[in-house]
C-alpha positions in Angstrom: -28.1 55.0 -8.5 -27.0 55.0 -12.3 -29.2 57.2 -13.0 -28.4 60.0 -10.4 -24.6 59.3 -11.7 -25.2 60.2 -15.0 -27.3 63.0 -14.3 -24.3 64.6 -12.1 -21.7 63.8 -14.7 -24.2 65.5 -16.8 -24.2 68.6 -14.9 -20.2 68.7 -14.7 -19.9 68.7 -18.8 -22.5 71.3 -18.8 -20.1 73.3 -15.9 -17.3 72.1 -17.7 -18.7 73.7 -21.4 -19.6 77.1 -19.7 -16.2 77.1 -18.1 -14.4 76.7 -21.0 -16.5 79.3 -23.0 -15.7 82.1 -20.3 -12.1 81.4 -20.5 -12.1 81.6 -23.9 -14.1 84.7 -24.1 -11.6 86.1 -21.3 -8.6 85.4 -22.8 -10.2 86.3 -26.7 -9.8 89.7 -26.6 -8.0 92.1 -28.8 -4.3 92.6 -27.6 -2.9 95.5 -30.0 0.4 95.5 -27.9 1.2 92.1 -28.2 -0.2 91.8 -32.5 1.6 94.7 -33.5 4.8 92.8 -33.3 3.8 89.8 -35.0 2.6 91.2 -37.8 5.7 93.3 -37.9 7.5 89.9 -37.7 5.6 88.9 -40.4 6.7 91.1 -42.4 10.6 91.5 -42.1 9.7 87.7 -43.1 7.7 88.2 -46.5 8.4 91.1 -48.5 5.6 90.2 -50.8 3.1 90.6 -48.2 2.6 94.1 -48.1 0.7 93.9 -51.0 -1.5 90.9 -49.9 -5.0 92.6 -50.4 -6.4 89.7 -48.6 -4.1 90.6 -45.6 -3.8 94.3 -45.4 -6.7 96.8 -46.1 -6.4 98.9 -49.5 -9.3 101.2 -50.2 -11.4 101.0 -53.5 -8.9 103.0 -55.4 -6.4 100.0 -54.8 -4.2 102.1 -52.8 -3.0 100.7 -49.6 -2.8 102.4 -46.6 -0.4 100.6 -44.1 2.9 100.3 -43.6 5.2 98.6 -41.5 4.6 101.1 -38.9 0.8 101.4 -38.6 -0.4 98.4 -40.4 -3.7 97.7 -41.2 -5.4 94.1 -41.3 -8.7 93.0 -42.4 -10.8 91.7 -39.6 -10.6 88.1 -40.5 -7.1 88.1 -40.3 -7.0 89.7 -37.0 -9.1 87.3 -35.1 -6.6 84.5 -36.7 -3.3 86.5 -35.9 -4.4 88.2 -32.7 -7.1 85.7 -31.3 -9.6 89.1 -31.0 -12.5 87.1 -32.2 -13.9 87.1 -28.3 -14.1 89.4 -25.5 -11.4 89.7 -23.4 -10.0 91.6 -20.4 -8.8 95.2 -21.2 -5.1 95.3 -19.3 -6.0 98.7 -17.9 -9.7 97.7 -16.6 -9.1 99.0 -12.7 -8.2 102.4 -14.4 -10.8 102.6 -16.6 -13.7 101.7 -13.7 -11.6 104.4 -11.3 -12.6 107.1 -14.3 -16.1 106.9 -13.8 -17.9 103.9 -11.7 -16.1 104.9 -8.4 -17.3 108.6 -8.7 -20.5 107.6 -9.9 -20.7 105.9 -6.6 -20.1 109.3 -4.9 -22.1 110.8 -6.8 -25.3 108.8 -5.9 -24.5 108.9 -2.1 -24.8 112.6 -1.9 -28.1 112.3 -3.0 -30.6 113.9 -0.6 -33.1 110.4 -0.2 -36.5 111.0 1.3 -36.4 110.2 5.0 -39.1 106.7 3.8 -36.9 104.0 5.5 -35.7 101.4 2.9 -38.3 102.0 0.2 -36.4 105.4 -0.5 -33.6 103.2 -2.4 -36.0 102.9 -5.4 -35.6 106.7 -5.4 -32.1 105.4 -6.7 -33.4 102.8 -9.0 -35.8 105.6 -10.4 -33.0 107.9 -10.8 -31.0 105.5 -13.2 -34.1 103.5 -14.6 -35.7 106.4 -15.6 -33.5 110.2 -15.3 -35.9 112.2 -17.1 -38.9 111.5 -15.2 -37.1 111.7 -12.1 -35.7 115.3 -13.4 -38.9 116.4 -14.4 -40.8 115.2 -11.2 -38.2 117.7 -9.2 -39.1 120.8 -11.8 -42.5 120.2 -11.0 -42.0 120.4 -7.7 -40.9 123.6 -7.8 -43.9 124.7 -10.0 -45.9 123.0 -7.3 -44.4 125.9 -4.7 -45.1 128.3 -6.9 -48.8 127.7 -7.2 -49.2 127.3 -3.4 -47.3 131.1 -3.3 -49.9 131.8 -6.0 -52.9 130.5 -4.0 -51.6 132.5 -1.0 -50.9 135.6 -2.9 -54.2 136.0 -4.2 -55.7 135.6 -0.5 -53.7 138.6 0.9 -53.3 140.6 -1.9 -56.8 140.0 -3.5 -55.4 139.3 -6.5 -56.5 137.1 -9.1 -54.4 133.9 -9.6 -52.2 134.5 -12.0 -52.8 132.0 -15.3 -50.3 131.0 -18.2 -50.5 133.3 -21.1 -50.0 132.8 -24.9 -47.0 134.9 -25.4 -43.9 132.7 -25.6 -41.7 134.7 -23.6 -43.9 134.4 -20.6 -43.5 130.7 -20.7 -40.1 130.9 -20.0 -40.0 133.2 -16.6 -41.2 132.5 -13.5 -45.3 133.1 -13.2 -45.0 136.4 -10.8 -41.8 138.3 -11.5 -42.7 140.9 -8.3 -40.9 140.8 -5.3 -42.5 138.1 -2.4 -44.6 139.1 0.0 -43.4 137.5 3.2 -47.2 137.1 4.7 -48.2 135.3 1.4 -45.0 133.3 1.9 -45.9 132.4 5.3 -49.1 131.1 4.0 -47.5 129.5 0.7 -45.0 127.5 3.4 -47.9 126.4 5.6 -50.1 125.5 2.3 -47.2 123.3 0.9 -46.7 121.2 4.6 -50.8 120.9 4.3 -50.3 119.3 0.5 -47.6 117.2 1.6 -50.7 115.4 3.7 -53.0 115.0 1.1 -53.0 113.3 -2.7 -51.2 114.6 -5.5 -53.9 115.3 -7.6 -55.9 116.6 -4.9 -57.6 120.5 -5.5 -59.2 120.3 -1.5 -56.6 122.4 -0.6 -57.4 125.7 -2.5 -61.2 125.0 -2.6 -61.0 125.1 1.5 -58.4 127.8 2.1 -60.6 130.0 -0.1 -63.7 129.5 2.1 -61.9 129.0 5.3 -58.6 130.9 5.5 -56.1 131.0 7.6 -55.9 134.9 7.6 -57.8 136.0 10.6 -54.4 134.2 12.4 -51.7 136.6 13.8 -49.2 136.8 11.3 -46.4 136.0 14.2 -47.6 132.6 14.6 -48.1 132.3 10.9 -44.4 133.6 10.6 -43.2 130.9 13.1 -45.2 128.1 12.0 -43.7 128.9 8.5 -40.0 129.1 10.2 -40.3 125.7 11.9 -41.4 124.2 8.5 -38.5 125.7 6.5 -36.0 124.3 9.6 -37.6 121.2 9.1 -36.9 121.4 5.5 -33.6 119.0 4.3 -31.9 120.4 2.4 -27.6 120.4 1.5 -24.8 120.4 -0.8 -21.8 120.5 0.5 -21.7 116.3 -0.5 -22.5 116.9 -3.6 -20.1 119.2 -4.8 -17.7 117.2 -3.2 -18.9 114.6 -5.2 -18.9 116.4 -8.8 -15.1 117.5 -7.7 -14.6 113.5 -7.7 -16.2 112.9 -10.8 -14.0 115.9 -12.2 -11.1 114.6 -10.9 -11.6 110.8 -12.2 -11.5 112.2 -15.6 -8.7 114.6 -15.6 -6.9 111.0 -14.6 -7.5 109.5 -17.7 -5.7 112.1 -19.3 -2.8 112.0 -16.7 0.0 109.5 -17.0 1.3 109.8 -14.1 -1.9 109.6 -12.2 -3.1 106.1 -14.1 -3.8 107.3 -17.2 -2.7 106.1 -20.6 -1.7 108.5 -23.3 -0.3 108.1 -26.8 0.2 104.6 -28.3 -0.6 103.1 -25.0 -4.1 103.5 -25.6 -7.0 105.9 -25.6 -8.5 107.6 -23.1 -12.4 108.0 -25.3 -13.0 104.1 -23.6 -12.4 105.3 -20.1 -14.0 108.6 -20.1 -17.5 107.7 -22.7 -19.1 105.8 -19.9 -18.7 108.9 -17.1 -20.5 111.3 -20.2 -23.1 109.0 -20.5 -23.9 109.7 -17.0 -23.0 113.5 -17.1 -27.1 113.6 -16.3 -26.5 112.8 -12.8 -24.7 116.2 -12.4 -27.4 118.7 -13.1 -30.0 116.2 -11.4 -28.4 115.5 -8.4 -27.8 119.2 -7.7 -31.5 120.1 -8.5 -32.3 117.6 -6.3 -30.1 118.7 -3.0 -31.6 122.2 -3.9 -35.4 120.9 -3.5 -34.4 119.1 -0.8 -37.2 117.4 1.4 -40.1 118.0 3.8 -40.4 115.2 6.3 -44.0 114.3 6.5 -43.6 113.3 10.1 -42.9 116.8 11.0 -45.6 118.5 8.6 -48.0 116.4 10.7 -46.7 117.6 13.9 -46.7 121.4 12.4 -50.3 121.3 10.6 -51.2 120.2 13.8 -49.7 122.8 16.0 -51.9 125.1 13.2 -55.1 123.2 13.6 -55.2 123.5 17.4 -54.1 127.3 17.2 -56.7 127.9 14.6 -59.2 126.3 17.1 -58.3 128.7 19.7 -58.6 131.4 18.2 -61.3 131.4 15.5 -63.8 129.1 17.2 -66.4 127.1 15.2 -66.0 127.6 11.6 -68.9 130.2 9.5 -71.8 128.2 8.7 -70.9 128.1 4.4 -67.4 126.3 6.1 -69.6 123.9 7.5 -71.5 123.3 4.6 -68.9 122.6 2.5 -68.1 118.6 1.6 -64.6 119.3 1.5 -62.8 118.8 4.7 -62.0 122.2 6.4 -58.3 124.1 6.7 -57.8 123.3 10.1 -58.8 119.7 10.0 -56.4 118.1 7.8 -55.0 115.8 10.2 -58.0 114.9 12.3 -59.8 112.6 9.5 -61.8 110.1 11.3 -60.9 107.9 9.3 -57.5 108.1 8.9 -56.8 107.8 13.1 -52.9 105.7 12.7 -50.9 107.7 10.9 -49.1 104.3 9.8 -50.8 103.9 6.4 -50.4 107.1 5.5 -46.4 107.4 6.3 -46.2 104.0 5.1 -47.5 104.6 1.4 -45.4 108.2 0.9 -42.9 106.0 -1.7 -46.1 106.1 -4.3 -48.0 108.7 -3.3 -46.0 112.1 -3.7 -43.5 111.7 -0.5 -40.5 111.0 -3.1 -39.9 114.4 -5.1 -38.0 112.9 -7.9 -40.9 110.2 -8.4 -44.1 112.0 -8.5 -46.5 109.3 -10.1 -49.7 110.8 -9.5 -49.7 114.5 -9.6 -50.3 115.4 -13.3 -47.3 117.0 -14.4 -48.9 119.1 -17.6 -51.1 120.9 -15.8 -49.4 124.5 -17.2 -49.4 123.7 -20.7 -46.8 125.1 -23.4 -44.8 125.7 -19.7 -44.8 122.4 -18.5 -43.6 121.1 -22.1 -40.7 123.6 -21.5 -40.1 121.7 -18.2 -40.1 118.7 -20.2 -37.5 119.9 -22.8 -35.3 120.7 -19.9 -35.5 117.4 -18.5 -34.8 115.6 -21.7 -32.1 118.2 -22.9 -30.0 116.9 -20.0 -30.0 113.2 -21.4 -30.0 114.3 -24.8 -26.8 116.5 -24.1 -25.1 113.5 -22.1 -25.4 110.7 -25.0 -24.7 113.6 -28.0 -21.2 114.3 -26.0 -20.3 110.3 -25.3 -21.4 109.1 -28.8 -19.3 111.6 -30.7 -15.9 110.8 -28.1 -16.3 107.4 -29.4 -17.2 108.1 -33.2 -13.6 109.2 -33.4 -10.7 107.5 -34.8 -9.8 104.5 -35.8 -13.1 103.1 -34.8 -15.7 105.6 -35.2 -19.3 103.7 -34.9 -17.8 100.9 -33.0 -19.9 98.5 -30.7 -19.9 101.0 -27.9 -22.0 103.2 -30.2 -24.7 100.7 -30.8 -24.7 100.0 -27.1 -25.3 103.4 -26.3 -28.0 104.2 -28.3 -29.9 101.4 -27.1 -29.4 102.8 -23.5 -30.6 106.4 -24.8 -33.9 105.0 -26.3 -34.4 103.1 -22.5 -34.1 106.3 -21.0 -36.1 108.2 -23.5 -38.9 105.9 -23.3 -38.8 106.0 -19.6 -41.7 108.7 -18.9 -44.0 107.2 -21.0 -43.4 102.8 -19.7 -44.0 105.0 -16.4 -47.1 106.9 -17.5 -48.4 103.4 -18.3 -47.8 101.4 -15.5 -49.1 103.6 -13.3 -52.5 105.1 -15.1 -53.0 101.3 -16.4 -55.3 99.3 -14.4 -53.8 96.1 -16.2 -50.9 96.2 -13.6 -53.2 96.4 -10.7 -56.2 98.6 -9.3 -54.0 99.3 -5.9 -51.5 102.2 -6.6 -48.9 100.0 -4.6 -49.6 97.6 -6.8 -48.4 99.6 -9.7 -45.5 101.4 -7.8 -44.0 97.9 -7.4 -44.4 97.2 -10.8 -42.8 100.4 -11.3 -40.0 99.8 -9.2 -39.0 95.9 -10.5 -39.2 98.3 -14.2 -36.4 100.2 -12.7 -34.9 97.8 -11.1 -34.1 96.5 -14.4 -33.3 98.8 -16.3 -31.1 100.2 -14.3 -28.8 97.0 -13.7 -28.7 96.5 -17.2 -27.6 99.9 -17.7 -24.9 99.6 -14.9 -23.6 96.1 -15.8 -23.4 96.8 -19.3 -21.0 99.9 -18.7 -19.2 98.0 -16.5 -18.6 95.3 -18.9 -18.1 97.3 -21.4 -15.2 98.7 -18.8 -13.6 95.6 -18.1 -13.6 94.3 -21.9 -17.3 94.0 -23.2 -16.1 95.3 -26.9 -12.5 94.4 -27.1 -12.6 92.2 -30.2 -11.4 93.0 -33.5 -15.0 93.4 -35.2 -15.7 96.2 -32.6 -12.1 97.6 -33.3 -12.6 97.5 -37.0 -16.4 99.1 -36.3 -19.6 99.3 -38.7 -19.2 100.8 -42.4 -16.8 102.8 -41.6 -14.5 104.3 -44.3 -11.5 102.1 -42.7 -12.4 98.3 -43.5 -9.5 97.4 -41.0 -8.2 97.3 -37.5 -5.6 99.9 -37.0 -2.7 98.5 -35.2 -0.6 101.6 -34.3 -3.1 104.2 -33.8 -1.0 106.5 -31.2 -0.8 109.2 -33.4 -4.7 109.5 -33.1 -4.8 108.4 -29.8 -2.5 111.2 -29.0 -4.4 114.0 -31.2 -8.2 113.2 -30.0 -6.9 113.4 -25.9 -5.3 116.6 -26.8 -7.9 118.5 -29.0 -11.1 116.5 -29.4 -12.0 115.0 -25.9 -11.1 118.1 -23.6 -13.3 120.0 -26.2 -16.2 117.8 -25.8 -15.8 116.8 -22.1 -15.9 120.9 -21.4 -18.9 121.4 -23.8 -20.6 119.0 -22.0 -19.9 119.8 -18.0 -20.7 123.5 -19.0 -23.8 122.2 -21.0 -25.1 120.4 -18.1 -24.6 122.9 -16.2 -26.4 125.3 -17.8 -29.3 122.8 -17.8 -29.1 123.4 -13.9 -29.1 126.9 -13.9 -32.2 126.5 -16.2 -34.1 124.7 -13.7 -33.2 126.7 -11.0 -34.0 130.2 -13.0 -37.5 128.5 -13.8 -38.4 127.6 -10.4 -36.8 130.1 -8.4 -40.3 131.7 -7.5 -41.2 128.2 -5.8 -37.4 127.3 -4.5 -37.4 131.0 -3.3 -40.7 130.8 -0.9 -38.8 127.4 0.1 -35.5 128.6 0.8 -35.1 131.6 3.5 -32.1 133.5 5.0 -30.7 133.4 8.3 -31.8 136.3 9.1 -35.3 135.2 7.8 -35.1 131.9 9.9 -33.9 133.8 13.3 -36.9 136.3 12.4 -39.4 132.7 12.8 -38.3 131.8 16.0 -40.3 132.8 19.0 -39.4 135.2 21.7 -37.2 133.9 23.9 -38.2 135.1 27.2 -42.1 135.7 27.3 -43.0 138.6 29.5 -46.2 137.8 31.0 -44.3 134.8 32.8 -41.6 136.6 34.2 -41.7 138.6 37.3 -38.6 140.2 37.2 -35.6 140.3 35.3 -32.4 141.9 36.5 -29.3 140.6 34.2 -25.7 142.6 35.9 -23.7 144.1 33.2 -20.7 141.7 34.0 -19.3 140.0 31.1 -20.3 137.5 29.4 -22.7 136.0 31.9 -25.3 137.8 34.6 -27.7 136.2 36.9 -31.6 136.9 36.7 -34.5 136.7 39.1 -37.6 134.3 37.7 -40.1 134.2 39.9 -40.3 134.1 43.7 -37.1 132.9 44.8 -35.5 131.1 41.7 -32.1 132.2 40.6 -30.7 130.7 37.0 -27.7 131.6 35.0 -28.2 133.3 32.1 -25.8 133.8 28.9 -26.1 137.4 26.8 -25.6 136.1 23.6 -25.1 139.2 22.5 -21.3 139.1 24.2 -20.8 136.1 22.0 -20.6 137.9 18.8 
């Protein structure tokens, strides 16, 4: 009995300590509103202290730099005069999270998840544990388009397929600049719903199209196979652009009194709106990600399918090299013997290709110099979104500050990212079972990502706010600055607007890069109304109609199908 009392009095100093520690780290923080007078007081006081060089900051010259006005005080006397020598809450801390956390949050729900059930949420977790590879996954998903429009072009055309070349110009564009062929885009559409049914890595589908086409088809089933493919296609951004006018709109407040924002000596707005650059990546991936959109695997079965059974029909047993041939045949990709419940198959699509923006297996350099470029895109975006939110903090009076350190550690996370993922999954060490790995992969994320998130967000609500931070790392100021709103008010006039334009147009210029360098694939993928209504089959089939007599009587008529069967029918035609 003693001894289970002591133990819980134990526990209550322990509670009791930590308690005491977060109040005081709380209540720590720098308050420049509140020191600025006291040290004013101090000196209406003491004449004789404005020359104390072991109170106010003189440079090595010996020439002091404060005044009563904008004093100046060395960091040791700051943490004894204005108790910043913790963290504490920043008055303004539901402003500055409004800047950039609640649009973040838009920002992520507009984002086009694959239709996976609950595993697509580590898309997320990808997306913020590791941005470049989840960029570069979607370029190389277009690319991945384009070679299936390659494979399908050099089937109808009899043209060779078309290989990267040395001149560096032709890395940049788009492997076939000629206009599409709609039959070889037929084809490219069916190929790419057949490769959503098989490995990443897997070459079965050109090796067996090549020997058993799909050519002798009729090119109107082709054409409406294709068309219920691209209808099955999600695709949308409406959202996000909503979204991004959000984001906009969150930073514009910062630099708005009257809609929360704090100008002039009230305090700067380079705290509120560093943490929404930072994340500027999510612009130019979330876009490039609602442009790829998704193919729902469940319905490329149910098409591939509807173009097996066709094929069967019509083309009969396959030529006698088809049946040779170890590799499974065109129009028997979704009868495998082996594979009889689709359920493993739907259920593994998180690690095996189903999730566009975390391709793990498909090797992603297969192009060369050209899929290097898509690498430099990917990492540009990053690159762009720490050079713009390092240099609104290296401004004055702090310039490399705690924020900065904090930052680049969160830039070498991300830039590491592709290859801790490379690892984990090529690495039989985490596990022989790709699942295995891919949740591996995902815990990785998890991590990184929250750490990411919660360090922001502290850094929001008062992660920072001390005088060392204030004061920042050999800087040419060996002080805290405790009137700055002369600054304040010159970097939200000139020097933030500057860089937070340089880096929205930046980014999206990194979007229009993707989207010029995989416009051949994103094209074959992305058809026109007219294109779609084109796809669809006729609507009334005249071998099962006996007679048809519509009266020219507005919008409406009546017909004759059949013996003695009378339905209304509508002439959409009227409706226009």
């Amino acid at each position: 009995m003693y001894i289970r009392s002591e133990s819980h009095s134990s526990h209550i100093r322990t509670f009791n300590s930590i308690a005491r520690l977060v109040s005081s780290a709380l209540h720590g923080g720098f308050n420049r509103q509140a020191c600025l007078p006291v040290v004013q007081g101090m000196l209406n006081s003491s004449i004789s202290l404005a020359n104390d060089t072991s109170f106010f900051w003189q440079d090595n010259s010996g020439h002091s730099w404060s005044d009563y006005l904008h004093p100046i005080v060395l960091v040791d006397i700051c943490e004894e005069i204005c108790g910043g020598s913790g963290m504490g809450w920043y008055p303004d801390t539901a402003t500055r999270l409004l800047t950039w956390f609640v649009p973040g949050i838009f920002l992520v729900s507009s984002i086009n998840l694959a239709p996976i059930g609950k595993k697509r949420f580590a898309m997320v977790a990808h997306l913020f544990g590791d941005p470049i590879h989840s960029y570069w996954s979607l370029l190389t998903k277009l690319e991945d388009w384009d070679e299936c429009y390659d494979v399908a072009r050099s089937l109808h055309l009899n043209t060779p397929a078309l290989e990267s070349s040395s001149c560096f110009w032709q890395f940049l564009l788009p492997l076939h600049a000629t206009p599409i062929d709609k039959k070889a885009r037929n084809t490219a559409v069916i190929i790419a719903a057949i490769k959503e049914l098989l490995p990443p890595n897997s070459n079965l589908t050109i090796t067996s199209i090549n020997q058993c086409s799909c050519l002798d088809i009729p090119p109107t089933m082709l054409n409406e196979l294709a068309g219920s493919i691209i209808s099955a296609r999600i695709s949308g951004n409406i959202t996000t652009w909503f979204a991004i006018s959000t984001y906009i709109f969150g930073i514009i407040c910062a630099f708005v009194s009257q809609l929360g924002g704090s100008t002039g000596s009230g305090g700067p707005s380079g705290g509120r709106i560093a943490p929404a650059m930072l994340l500027s990546w999510l612009l130019p991936n979330i876009l490039l990600n609602n442009e790829v959109g998704q193919l729902k695997r469940e319905d490329c079965i149910r098409i591939v399918r509807r173009l097996e059974e066709n094929a069967r029909t019509l083309e009969g047993p396959h030529h006698q090299e088809c049946q040779r041939n170890s590799y499974p045949l065109f129009r028997d990709w979704t009868a495998d013997a082996n594979d009889a419940d689709w359920a493993m198959f739907l259920n593994s699509q998180a690690w095996s290709g189903g999730v566009y923006s975390c391709q793990l297996q498909k090797p992603m350099l297969s192009r060369k110099v050209r899929s290097w470029f898509l690498v430099a895109v990917a990492v540009t975006s990053v690159c762009v979104s720490f050079s713009i939110a390092f240099g609104v903090l290296y401004s004055f009076p702090t310039f490399f500050s705690c924020r900065n350190v904090m930052f680049i550690g969160i830039t070498f996370v991300w830039l590491m990212g592709p290859f801790l993922t490379r690892i984990i999954m090529t690495n039989a060490f985490f596990g022989h079972e790709l699942r295995s790995r891919w949740r591996i992969l995902v815990c990785k994320d998890i991590v990184i990502g929250l750490s990411v998130i919660i360090l922001l967000v502290a850094s929001s609500c008062g992660l920072g706010n001390s005088c060392r931070c204030w004061a920042g790392f050999n800087n040419k100021i060996k002080g805290v600055v405790l009137d700055p709103g002369q600054q304040f008010t010159e970097n939200n006039d000139y020097i933030y607007p500057i860089l937070i334009g340089a880096c929205l147009f930046a980014q999206y210029l990194v979007f229009k890069t993707a989207l010029y360098i995989g416009r051949s694939g994103l094209g074959i993928m992305t058809w026109s109304s007219k294109d779609r209504r084109a796809s669809l089959p006729p609507r009334v089939m005249s071998q099962d109609v006996e007679s048809v007599d519509i009266a020219d009587s507005g919008s409406e008529g009546r017909a004759m199908l059949g013996d003695d069967s009378v339905h209304e029918l509508v002439v959409y035609s009227n409706w226009d």
